[in-house]
mmCIF file of the C-alpha atoms, coordinates in Angstrom:
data_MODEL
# 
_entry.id   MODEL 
# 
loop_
_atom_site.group_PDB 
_atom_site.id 
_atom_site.type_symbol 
_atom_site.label_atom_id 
_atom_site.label_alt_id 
_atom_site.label_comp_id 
_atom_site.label_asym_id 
_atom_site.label_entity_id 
_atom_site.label_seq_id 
_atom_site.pdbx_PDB_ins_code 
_atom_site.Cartn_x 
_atom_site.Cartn_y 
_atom_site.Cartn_z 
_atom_site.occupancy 
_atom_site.B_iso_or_equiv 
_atom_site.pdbx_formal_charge 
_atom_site.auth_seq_id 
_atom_site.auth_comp_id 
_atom_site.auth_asym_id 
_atom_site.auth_atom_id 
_atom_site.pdbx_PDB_model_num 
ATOM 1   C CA . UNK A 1 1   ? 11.327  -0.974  -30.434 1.00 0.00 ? 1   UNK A CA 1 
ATOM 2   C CA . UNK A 1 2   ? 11.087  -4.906  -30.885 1.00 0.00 ? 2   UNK A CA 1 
ATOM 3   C CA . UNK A 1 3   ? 10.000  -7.025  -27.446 1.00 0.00 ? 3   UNK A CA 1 
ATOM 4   C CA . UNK A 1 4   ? 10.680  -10.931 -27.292 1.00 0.00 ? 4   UNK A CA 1 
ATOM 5   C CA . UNK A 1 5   ? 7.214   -12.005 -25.584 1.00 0.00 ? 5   UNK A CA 1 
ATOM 6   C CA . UNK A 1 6   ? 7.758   -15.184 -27.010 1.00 0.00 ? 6   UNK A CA 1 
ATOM 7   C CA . UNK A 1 7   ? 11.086  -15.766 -25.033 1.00 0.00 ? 7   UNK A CA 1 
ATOM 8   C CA . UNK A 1 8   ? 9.302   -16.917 -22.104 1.00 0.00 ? 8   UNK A CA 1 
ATOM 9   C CA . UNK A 1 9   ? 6.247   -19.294 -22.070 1.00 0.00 ? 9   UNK A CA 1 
ATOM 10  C CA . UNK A 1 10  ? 3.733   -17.297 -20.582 1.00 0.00 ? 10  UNK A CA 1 
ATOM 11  C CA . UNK A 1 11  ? 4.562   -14.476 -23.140 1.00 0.00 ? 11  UNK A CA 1 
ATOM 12  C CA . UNK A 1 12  ? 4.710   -11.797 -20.540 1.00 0.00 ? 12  UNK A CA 1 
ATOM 13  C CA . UNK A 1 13  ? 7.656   -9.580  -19.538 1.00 0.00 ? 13  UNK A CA 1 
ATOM 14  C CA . UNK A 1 14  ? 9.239   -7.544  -16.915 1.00 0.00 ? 14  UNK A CA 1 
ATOM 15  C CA . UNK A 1 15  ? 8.186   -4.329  -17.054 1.00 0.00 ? 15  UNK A CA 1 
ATOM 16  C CA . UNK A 1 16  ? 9.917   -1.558  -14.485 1.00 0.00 ? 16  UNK A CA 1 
ATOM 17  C CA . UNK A 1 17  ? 8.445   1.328   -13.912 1.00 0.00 ? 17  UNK A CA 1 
ATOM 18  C CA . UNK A 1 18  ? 10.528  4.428   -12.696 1.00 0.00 ? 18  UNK A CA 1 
ATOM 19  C CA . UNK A 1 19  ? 9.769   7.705   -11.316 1.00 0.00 ? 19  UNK A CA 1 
ATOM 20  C CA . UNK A 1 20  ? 10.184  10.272  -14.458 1.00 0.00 ? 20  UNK A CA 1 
ATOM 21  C CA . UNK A 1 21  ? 11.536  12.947  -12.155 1.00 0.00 ? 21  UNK A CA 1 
ATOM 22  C CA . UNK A 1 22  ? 12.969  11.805  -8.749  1.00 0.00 ? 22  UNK A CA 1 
ATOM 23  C CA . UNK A 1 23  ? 14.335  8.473   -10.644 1.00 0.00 ? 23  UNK A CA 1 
ATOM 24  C CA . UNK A 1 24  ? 12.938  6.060   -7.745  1.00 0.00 ? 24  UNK A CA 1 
ATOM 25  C CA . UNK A 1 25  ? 11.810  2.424   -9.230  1.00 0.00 ? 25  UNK A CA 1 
ATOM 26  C CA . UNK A 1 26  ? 8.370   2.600   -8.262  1.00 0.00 ? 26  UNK A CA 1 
ATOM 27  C CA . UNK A 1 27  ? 7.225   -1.132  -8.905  1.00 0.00 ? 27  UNK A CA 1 
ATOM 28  C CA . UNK A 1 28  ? 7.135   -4.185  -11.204 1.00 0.00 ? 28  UNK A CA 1 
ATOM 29  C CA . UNK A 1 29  ? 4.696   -5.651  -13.066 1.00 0.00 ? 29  UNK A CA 1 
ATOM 30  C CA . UNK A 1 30  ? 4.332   -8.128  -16.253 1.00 0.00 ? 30  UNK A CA 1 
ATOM 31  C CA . UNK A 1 31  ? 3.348   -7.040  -19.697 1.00 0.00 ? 31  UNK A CA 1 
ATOM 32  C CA . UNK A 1 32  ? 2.036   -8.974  -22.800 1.00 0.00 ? 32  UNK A CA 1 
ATOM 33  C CA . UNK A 1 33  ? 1.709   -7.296  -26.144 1.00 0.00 ? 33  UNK A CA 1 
ATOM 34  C CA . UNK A 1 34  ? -1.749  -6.146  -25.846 1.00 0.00 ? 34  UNK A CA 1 
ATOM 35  C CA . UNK A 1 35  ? -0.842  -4.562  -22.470 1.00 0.00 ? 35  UNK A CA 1 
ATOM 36  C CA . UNK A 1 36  ? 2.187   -2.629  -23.548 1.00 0.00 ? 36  UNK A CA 1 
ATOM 37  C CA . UNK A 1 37  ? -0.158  -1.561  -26.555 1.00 0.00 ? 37  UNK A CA 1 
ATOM 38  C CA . UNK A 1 38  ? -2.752  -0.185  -24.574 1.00 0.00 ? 38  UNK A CA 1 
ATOM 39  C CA . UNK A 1 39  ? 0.142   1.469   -22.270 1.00 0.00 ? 39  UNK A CA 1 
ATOM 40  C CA . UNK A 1 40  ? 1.421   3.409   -25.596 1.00 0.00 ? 40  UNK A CA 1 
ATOM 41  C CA . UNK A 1 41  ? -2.152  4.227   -27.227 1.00 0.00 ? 41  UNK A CA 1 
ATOM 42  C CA . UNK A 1 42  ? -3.740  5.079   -23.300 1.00 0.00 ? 42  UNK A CA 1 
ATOM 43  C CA . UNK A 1 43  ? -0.473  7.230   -22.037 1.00 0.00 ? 43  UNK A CA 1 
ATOM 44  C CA . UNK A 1 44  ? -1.505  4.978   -18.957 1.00 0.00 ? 44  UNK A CA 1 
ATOM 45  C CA . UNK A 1 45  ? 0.946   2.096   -17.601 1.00 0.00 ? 45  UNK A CA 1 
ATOM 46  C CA . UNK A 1 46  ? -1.359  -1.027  -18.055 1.00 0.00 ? 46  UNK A CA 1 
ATOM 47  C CA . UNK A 1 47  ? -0.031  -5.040  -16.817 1.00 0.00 ? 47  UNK A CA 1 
ATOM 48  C CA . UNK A 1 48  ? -1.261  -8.179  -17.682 1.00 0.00 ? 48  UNK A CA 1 
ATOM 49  C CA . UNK A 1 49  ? -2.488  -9.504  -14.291 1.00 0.00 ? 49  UNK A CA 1 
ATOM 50  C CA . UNK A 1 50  ? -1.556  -13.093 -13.203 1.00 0.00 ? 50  UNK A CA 1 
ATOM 51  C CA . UNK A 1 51  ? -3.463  -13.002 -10.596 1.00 0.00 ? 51  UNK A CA 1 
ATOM 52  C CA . UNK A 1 52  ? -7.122  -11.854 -12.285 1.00 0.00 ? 52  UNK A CA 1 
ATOM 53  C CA . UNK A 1 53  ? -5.839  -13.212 -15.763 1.00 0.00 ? 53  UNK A CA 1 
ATOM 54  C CA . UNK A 1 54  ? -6.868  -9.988  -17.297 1.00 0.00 ? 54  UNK A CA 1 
ATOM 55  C CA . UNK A 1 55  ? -5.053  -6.733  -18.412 1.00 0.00 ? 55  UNK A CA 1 
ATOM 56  C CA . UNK A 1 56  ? -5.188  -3.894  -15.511 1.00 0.00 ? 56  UNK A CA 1 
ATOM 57  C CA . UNK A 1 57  ? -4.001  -0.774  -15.971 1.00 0.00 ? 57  UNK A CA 1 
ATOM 58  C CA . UNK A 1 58  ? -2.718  1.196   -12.805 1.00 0.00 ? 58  UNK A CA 1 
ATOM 59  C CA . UNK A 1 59  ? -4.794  3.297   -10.826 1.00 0.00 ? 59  UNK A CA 1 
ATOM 60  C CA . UNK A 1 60  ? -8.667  1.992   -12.314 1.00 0.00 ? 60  UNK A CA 1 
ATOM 61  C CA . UNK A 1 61  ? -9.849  1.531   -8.774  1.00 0.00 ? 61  UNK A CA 1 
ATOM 62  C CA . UNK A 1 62  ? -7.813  4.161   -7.121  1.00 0.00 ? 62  UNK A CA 1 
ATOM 63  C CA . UNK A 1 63  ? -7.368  6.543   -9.427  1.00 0.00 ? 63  UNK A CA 1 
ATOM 64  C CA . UNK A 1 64  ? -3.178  6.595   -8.615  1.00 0.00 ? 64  UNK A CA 1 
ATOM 65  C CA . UNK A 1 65  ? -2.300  6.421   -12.957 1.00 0.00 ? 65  UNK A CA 1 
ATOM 66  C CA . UNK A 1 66  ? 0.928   6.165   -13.788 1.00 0.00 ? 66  UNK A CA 1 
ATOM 67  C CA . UNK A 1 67  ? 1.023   8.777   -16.882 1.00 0.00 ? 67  UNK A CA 1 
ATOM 68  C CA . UNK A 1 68  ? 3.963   7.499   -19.583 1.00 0.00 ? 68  UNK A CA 1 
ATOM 69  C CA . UNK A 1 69  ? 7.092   9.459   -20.273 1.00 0.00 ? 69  UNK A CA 1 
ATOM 70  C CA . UNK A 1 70  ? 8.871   7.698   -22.211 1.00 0.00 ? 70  UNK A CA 1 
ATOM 71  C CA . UNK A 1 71  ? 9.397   3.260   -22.609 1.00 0.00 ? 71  UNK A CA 1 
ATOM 72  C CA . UNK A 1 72  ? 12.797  1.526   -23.053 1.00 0.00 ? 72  UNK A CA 1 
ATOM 73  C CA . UNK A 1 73  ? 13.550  -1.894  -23.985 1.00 0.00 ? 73  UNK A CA 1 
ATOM 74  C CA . UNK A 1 74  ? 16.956  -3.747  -22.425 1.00 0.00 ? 74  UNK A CA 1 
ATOM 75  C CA . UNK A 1 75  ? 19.727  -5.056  -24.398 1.00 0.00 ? 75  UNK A CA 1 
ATOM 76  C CA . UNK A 1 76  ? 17.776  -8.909  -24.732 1.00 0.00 ? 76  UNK A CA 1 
ATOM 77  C CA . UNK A 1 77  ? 14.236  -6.706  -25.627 1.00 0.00 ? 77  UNK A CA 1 
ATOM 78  C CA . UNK A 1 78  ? 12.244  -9.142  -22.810 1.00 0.00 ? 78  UNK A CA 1 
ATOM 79  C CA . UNK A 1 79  ? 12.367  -6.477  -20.051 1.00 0.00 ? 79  UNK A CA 1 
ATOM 80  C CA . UNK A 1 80  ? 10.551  -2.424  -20.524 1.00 0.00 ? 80  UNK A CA 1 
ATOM 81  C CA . UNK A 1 81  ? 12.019  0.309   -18.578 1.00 0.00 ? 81  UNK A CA 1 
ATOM 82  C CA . UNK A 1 82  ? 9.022   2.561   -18.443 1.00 0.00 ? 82  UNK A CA 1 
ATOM 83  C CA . UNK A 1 83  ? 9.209   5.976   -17.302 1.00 0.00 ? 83  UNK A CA 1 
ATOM 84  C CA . UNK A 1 84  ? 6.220   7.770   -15.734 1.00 0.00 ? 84  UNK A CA 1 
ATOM 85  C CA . UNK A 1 85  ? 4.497   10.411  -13.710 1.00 0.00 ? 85  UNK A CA 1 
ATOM 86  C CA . UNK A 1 86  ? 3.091   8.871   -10.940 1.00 0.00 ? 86  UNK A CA 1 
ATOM 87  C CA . UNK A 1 87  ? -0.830  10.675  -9.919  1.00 0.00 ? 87  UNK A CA 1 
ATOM 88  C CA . UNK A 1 88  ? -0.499  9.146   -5.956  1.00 0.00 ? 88  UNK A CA 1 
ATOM 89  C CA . UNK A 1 89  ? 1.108   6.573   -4.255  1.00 0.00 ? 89  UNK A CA 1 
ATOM 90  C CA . UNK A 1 90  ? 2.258   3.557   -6.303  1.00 0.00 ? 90  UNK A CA 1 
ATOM 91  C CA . UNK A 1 91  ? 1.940   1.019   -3.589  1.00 0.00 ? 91  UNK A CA 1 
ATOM 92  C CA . UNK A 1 92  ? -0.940  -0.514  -2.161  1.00 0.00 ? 92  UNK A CA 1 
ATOM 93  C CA . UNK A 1 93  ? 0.121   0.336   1.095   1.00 0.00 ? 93  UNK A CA 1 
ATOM 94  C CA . UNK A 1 94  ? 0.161   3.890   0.682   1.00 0.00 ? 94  UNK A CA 1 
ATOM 95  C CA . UNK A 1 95  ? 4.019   4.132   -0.380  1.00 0.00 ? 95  UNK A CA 1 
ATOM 96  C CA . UNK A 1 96  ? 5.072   5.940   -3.311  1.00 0.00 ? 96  UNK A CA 1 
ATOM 97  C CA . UNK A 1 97  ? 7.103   3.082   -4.165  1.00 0.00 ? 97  UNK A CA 1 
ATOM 98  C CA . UNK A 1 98  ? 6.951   -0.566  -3.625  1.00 0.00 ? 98  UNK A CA 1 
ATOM 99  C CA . UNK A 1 99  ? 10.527  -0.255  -2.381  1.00 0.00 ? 99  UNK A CA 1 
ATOM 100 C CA . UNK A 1 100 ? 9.809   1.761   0.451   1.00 0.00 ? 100 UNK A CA 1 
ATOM 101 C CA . UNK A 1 101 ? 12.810  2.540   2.542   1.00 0.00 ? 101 UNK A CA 1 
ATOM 102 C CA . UNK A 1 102 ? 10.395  3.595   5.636   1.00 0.00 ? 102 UNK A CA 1 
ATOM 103 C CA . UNK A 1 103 ? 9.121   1.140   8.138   1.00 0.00 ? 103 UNK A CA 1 
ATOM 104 C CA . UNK A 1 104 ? 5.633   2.449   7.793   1.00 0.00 ? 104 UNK A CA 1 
ATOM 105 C CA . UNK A 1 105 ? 4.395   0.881   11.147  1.00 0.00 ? 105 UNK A CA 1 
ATOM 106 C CA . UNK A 1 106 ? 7.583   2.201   13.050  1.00 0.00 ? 106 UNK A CA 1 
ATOM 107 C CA . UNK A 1 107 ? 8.169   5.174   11.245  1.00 0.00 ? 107 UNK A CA 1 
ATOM 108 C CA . UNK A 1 108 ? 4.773   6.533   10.432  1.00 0.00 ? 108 UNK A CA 1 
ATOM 109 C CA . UNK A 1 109 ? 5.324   10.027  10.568  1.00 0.00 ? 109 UNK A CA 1 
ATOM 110 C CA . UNK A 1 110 ? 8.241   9.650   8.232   1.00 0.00 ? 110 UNK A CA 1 
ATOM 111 C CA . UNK A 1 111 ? 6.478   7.561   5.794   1.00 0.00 ? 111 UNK A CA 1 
ATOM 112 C CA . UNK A 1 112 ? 3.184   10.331  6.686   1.00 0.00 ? 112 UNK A CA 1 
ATOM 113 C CA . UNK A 1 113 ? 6.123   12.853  5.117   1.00 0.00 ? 113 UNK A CA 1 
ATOM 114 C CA . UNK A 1 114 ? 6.309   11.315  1.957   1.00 0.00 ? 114 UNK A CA 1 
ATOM 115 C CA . UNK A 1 115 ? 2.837   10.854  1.604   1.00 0.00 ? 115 UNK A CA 1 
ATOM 116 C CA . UNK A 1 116 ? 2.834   15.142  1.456   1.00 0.00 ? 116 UNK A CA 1 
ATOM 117 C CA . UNK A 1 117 ? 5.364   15.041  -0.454  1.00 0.00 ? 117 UNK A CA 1 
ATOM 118 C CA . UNK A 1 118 ? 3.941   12.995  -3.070  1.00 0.00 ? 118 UNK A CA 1 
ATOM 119 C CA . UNK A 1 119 ? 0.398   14.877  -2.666  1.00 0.00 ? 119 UNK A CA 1 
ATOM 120 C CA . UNK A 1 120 ? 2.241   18.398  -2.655  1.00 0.00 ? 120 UNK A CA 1 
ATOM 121 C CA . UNK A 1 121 ? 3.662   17.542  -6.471  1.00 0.00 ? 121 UNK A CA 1 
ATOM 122 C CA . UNK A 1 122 ? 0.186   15.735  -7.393  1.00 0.00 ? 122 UNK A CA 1 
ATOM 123 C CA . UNK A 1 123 ? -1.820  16.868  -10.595 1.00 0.00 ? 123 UNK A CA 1 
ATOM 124 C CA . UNK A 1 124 ? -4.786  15.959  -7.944  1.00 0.00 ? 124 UNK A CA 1 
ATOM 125 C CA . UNK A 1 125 ? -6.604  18.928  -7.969  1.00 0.00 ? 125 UNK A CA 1 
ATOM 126 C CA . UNK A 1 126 ? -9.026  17.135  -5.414  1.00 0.00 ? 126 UNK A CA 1 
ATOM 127 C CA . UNK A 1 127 ? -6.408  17.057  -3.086  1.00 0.00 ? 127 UNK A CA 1 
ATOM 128 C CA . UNK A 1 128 ? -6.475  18.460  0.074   1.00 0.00 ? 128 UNK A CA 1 
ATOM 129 C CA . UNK A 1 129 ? -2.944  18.628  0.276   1.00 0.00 ? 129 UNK A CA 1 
ATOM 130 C CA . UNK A 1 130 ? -2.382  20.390  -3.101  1.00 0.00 ? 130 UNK A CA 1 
ATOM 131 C CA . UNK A 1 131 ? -5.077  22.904  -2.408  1.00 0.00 ? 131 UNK A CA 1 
ATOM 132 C CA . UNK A 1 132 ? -3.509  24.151  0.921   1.00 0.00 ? 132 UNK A CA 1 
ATOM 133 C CA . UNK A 1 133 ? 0.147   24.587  -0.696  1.00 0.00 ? 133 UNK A CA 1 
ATOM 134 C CA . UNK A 1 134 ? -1.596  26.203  -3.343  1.00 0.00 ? 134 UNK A CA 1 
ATOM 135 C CA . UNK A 1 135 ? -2.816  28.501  -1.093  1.00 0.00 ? 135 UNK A CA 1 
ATOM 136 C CA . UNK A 1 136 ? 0.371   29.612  0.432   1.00 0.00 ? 136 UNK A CA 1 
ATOM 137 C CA . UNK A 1 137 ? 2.601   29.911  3.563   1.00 0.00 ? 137 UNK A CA 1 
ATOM 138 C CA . UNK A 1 138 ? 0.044   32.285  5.589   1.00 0.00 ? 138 UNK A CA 1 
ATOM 139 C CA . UNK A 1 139 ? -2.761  29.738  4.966   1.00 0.00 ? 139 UNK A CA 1 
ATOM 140 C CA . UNK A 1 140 ? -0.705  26.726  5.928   1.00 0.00 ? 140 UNK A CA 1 
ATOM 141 C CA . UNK A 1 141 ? 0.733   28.505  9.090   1.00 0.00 ? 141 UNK A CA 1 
ATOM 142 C CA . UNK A 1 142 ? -2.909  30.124  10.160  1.00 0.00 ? 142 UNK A CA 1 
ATOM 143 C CA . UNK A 1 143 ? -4.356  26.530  9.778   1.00 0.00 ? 143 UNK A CA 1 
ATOM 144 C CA . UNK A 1 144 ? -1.647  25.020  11.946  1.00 0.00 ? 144 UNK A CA 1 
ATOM 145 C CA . UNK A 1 145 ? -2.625  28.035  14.669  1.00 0.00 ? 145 UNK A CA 1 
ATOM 146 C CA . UNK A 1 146 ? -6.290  27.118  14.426  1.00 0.00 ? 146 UNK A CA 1 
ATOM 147 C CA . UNK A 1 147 ? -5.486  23.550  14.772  1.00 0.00 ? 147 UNK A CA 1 
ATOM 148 C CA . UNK A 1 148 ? -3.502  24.453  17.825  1.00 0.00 ? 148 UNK A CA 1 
ATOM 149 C CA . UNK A 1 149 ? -6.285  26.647  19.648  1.00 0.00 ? 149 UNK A CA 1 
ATOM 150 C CA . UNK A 1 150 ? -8.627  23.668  18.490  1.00 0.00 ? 150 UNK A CA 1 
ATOM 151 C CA . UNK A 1 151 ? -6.432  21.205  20.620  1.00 0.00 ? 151 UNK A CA 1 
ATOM 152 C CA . UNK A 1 152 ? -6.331  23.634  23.395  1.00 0.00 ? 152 UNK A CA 1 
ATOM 153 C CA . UNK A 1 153 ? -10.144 23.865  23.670  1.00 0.00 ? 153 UNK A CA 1 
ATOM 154 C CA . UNK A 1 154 ? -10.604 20.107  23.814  1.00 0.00 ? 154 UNK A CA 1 
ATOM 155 C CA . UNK A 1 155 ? -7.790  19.780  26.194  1.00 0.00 ? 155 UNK A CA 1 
ATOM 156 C CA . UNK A 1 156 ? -9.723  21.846  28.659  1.00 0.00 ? 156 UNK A CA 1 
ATOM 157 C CA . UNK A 1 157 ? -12.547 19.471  28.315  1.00 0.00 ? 157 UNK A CA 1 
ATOM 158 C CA . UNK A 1 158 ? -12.692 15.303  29.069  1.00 0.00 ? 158 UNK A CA 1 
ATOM 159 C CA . UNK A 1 159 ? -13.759 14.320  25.491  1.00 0.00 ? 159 UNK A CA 1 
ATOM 160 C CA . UNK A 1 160 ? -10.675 11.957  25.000  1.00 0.00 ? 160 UNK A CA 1 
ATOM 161 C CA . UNK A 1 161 ? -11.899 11.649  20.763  1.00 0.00 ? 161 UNK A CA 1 
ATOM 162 C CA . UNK A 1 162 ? -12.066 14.947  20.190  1.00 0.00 ? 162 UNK A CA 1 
ATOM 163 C CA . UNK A 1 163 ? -8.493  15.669  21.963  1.00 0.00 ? 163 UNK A CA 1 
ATOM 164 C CA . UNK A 1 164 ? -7.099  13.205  20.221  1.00 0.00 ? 164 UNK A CA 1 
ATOM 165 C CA . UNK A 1 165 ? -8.377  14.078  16.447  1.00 0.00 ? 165 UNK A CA 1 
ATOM 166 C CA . UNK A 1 166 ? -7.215  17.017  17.302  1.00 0.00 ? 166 UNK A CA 1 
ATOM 167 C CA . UNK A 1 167 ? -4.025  16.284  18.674  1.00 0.00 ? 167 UNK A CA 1 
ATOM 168 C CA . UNK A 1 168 ? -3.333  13.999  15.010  1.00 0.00 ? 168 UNK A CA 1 
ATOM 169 C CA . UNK A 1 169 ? -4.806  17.684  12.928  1.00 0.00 ? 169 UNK A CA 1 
ATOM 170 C CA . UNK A 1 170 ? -2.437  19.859  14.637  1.00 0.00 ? 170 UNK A CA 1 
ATOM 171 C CA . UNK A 1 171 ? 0.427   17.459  14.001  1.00 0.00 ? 171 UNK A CA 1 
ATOM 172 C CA . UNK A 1 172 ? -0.512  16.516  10.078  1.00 0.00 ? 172 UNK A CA 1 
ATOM 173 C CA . UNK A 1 173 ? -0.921  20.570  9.323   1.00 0.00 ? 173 UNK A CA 1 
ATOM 174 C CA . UNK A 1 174 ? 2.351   20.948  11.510  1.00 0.00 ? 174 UNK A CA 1 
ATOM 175 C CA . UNK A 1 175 ? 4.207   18.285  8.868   1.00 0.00 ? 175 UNK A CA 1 
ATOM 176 C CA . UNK A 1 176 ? 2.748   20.731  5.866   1.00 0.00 ? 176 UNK A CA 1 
ATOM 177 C CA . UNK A 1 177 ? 4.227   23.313  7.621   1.00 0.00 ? 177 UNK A CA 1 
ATOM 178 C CA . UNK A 1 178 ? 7.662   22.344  7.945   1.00 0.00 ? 178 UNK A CA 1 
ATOM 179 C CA . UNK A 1 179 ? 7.793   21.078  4.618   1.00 0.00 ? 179 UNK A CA 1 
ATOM 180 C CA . UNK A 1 180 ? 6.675   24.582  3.473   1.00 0.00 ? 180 UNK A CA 1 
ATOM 181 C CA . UNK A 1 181 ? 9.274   26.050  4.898   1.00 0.00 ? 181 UNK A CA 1 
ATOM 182 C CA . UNK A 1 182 ? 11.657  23.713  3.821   1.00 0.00 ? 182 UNK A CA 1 
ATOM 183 C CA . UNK A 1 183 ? 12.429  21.386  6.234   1.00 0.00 ? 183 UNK A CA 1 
ATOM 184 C CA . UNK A 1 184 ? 11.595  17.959  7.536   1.00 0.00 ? 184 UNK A CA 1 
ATOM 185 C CA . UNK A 1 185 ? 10.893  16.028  11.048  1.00 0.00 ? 185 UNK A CA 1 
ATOM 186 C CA . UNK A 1 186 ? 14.464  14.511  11.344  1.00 0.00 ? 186 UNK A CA 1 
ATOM 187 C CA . UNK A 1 187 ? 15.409  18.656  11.588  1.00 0.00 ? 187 UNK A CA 1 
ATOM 188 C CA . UNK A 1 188 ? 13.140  18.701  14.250  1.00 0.00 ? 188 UNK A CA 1 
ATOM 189 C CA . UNK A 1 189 ? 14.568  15.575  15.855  1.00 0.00 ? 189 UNK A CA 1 
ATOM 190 C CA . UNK A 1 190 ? 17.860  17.098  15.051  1.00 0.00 ? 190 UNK A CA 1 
ATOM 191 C CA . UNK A 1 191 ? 17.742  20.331  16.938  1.00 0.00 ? 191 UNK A CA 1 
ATOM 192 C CA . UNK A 1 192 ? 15.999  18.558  20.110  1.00 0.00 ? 192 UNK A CA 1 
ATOM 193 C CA . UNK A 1 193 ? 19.086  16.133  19.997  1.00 0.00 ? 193 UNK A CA 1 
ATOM 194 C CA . UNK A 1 194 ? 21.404  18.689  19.997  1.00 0.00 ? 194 UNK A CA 1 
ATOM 195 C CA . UNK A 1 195 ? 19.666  20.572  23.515  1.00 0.00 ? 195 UNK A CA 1 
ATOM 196 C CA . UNK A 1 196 ? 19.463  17.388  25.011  1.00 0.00 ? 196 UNK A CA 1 
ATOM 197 C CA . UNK A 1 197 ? 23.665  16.893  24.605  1.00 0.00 ? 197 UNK A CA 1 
ATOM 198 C CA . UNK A 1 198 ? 23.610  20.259  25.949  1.00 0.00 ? 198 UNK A CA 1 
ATOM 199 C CA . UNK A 1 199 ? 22.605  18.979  29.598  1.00 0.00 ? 199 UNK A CA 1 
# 
């Protein structure tokens, strides 16, 4: 695989980076030949930072790598298609891709979705998320119970915190649930739609 660094001044190129199984482009960043050496030798995708003028491999402060599958150079070799396994969310928001089709501050239980998505799939084995699917369908549905009984007992009392937290537990385990199962929110949304057009 030849690269042209030298076709551009600064000696960096393009490099896309691409979801190895669901296909999604997951963000772009520049790489010089030192970074896209480290990427191969590492297994880790690794840029050349404008910004702190350094080379910066993905994930070193947040521990979201992107693990190499495979790297592809375009027909004019001065932009990588890289291929990789992504261990979190790519985006600093909290997306799994920079391209995120979800308004996160309208949508947030959508974009919350993804998020257990991602986590569900994650070699993370620190994950909460992981652990409970890993568990099963009985553990995620008796959490979801407990969580509701929790929200019931606060309820009952006038400690608007502890309703609340509550209130946000019962609805997080109930996302894990569905998903489980094999289903999603819109469903939800779906089948309450339909009632309503029924009166």
């Amino acid at each position: 695989m030849r690269v042209d660094f030298k076709k551009y001044t600064d000696q960096l190129v393009p490099a896309i980076i691409q979801d190895y199984d669901t296909h999604k482009v997951l963000m772009m960043g520049f790489m010089n030949e030192a970074a896209l050496k480290q990427t191969e030798e590492t297994g880790k995708v690794t840029f050349y930072s404008r910004s702190k003028n350094r080379l910066w491999t993905k994930g070193e402060e947040s521990g979201n790598f992107l693990e190499v599958k495979s790297v592809a150079v375009d027909c004019d070799n001065d932009t990588l298609l890289i291929k990789a396994h992504p261990l979190g969310p790519t985006c600093h928001t909290g997306a799994d891709t920079c391209w995120s089709e979800r308004n996160h501050s309208d949508n947030f239980l959508f974009y919350l979705e993804d998020i257990i998505k991602l986590r569900k799939s994650s070699t993370d084995e620190k994950s909460y998320v992981r652990q409970l699917f890993a568990k099963g369908i009985n553990k995620i549905a008796q959490k979801v119970g407990e969580e509701a009984v929790e929200l019931v007992i606060e309820a009952k009392d006038t400690n608007e915190e502890l309703f609340m937290n509550e209130a946000a537990d019962l609805m997080f385990h109930y996302l894990l649930l569905l998903n489980a199962k094999g289903y999603t929110l819109q469903d939800v949304i779906y089948v309450l739609q339909q009632r309503h057009l029924k009166k």
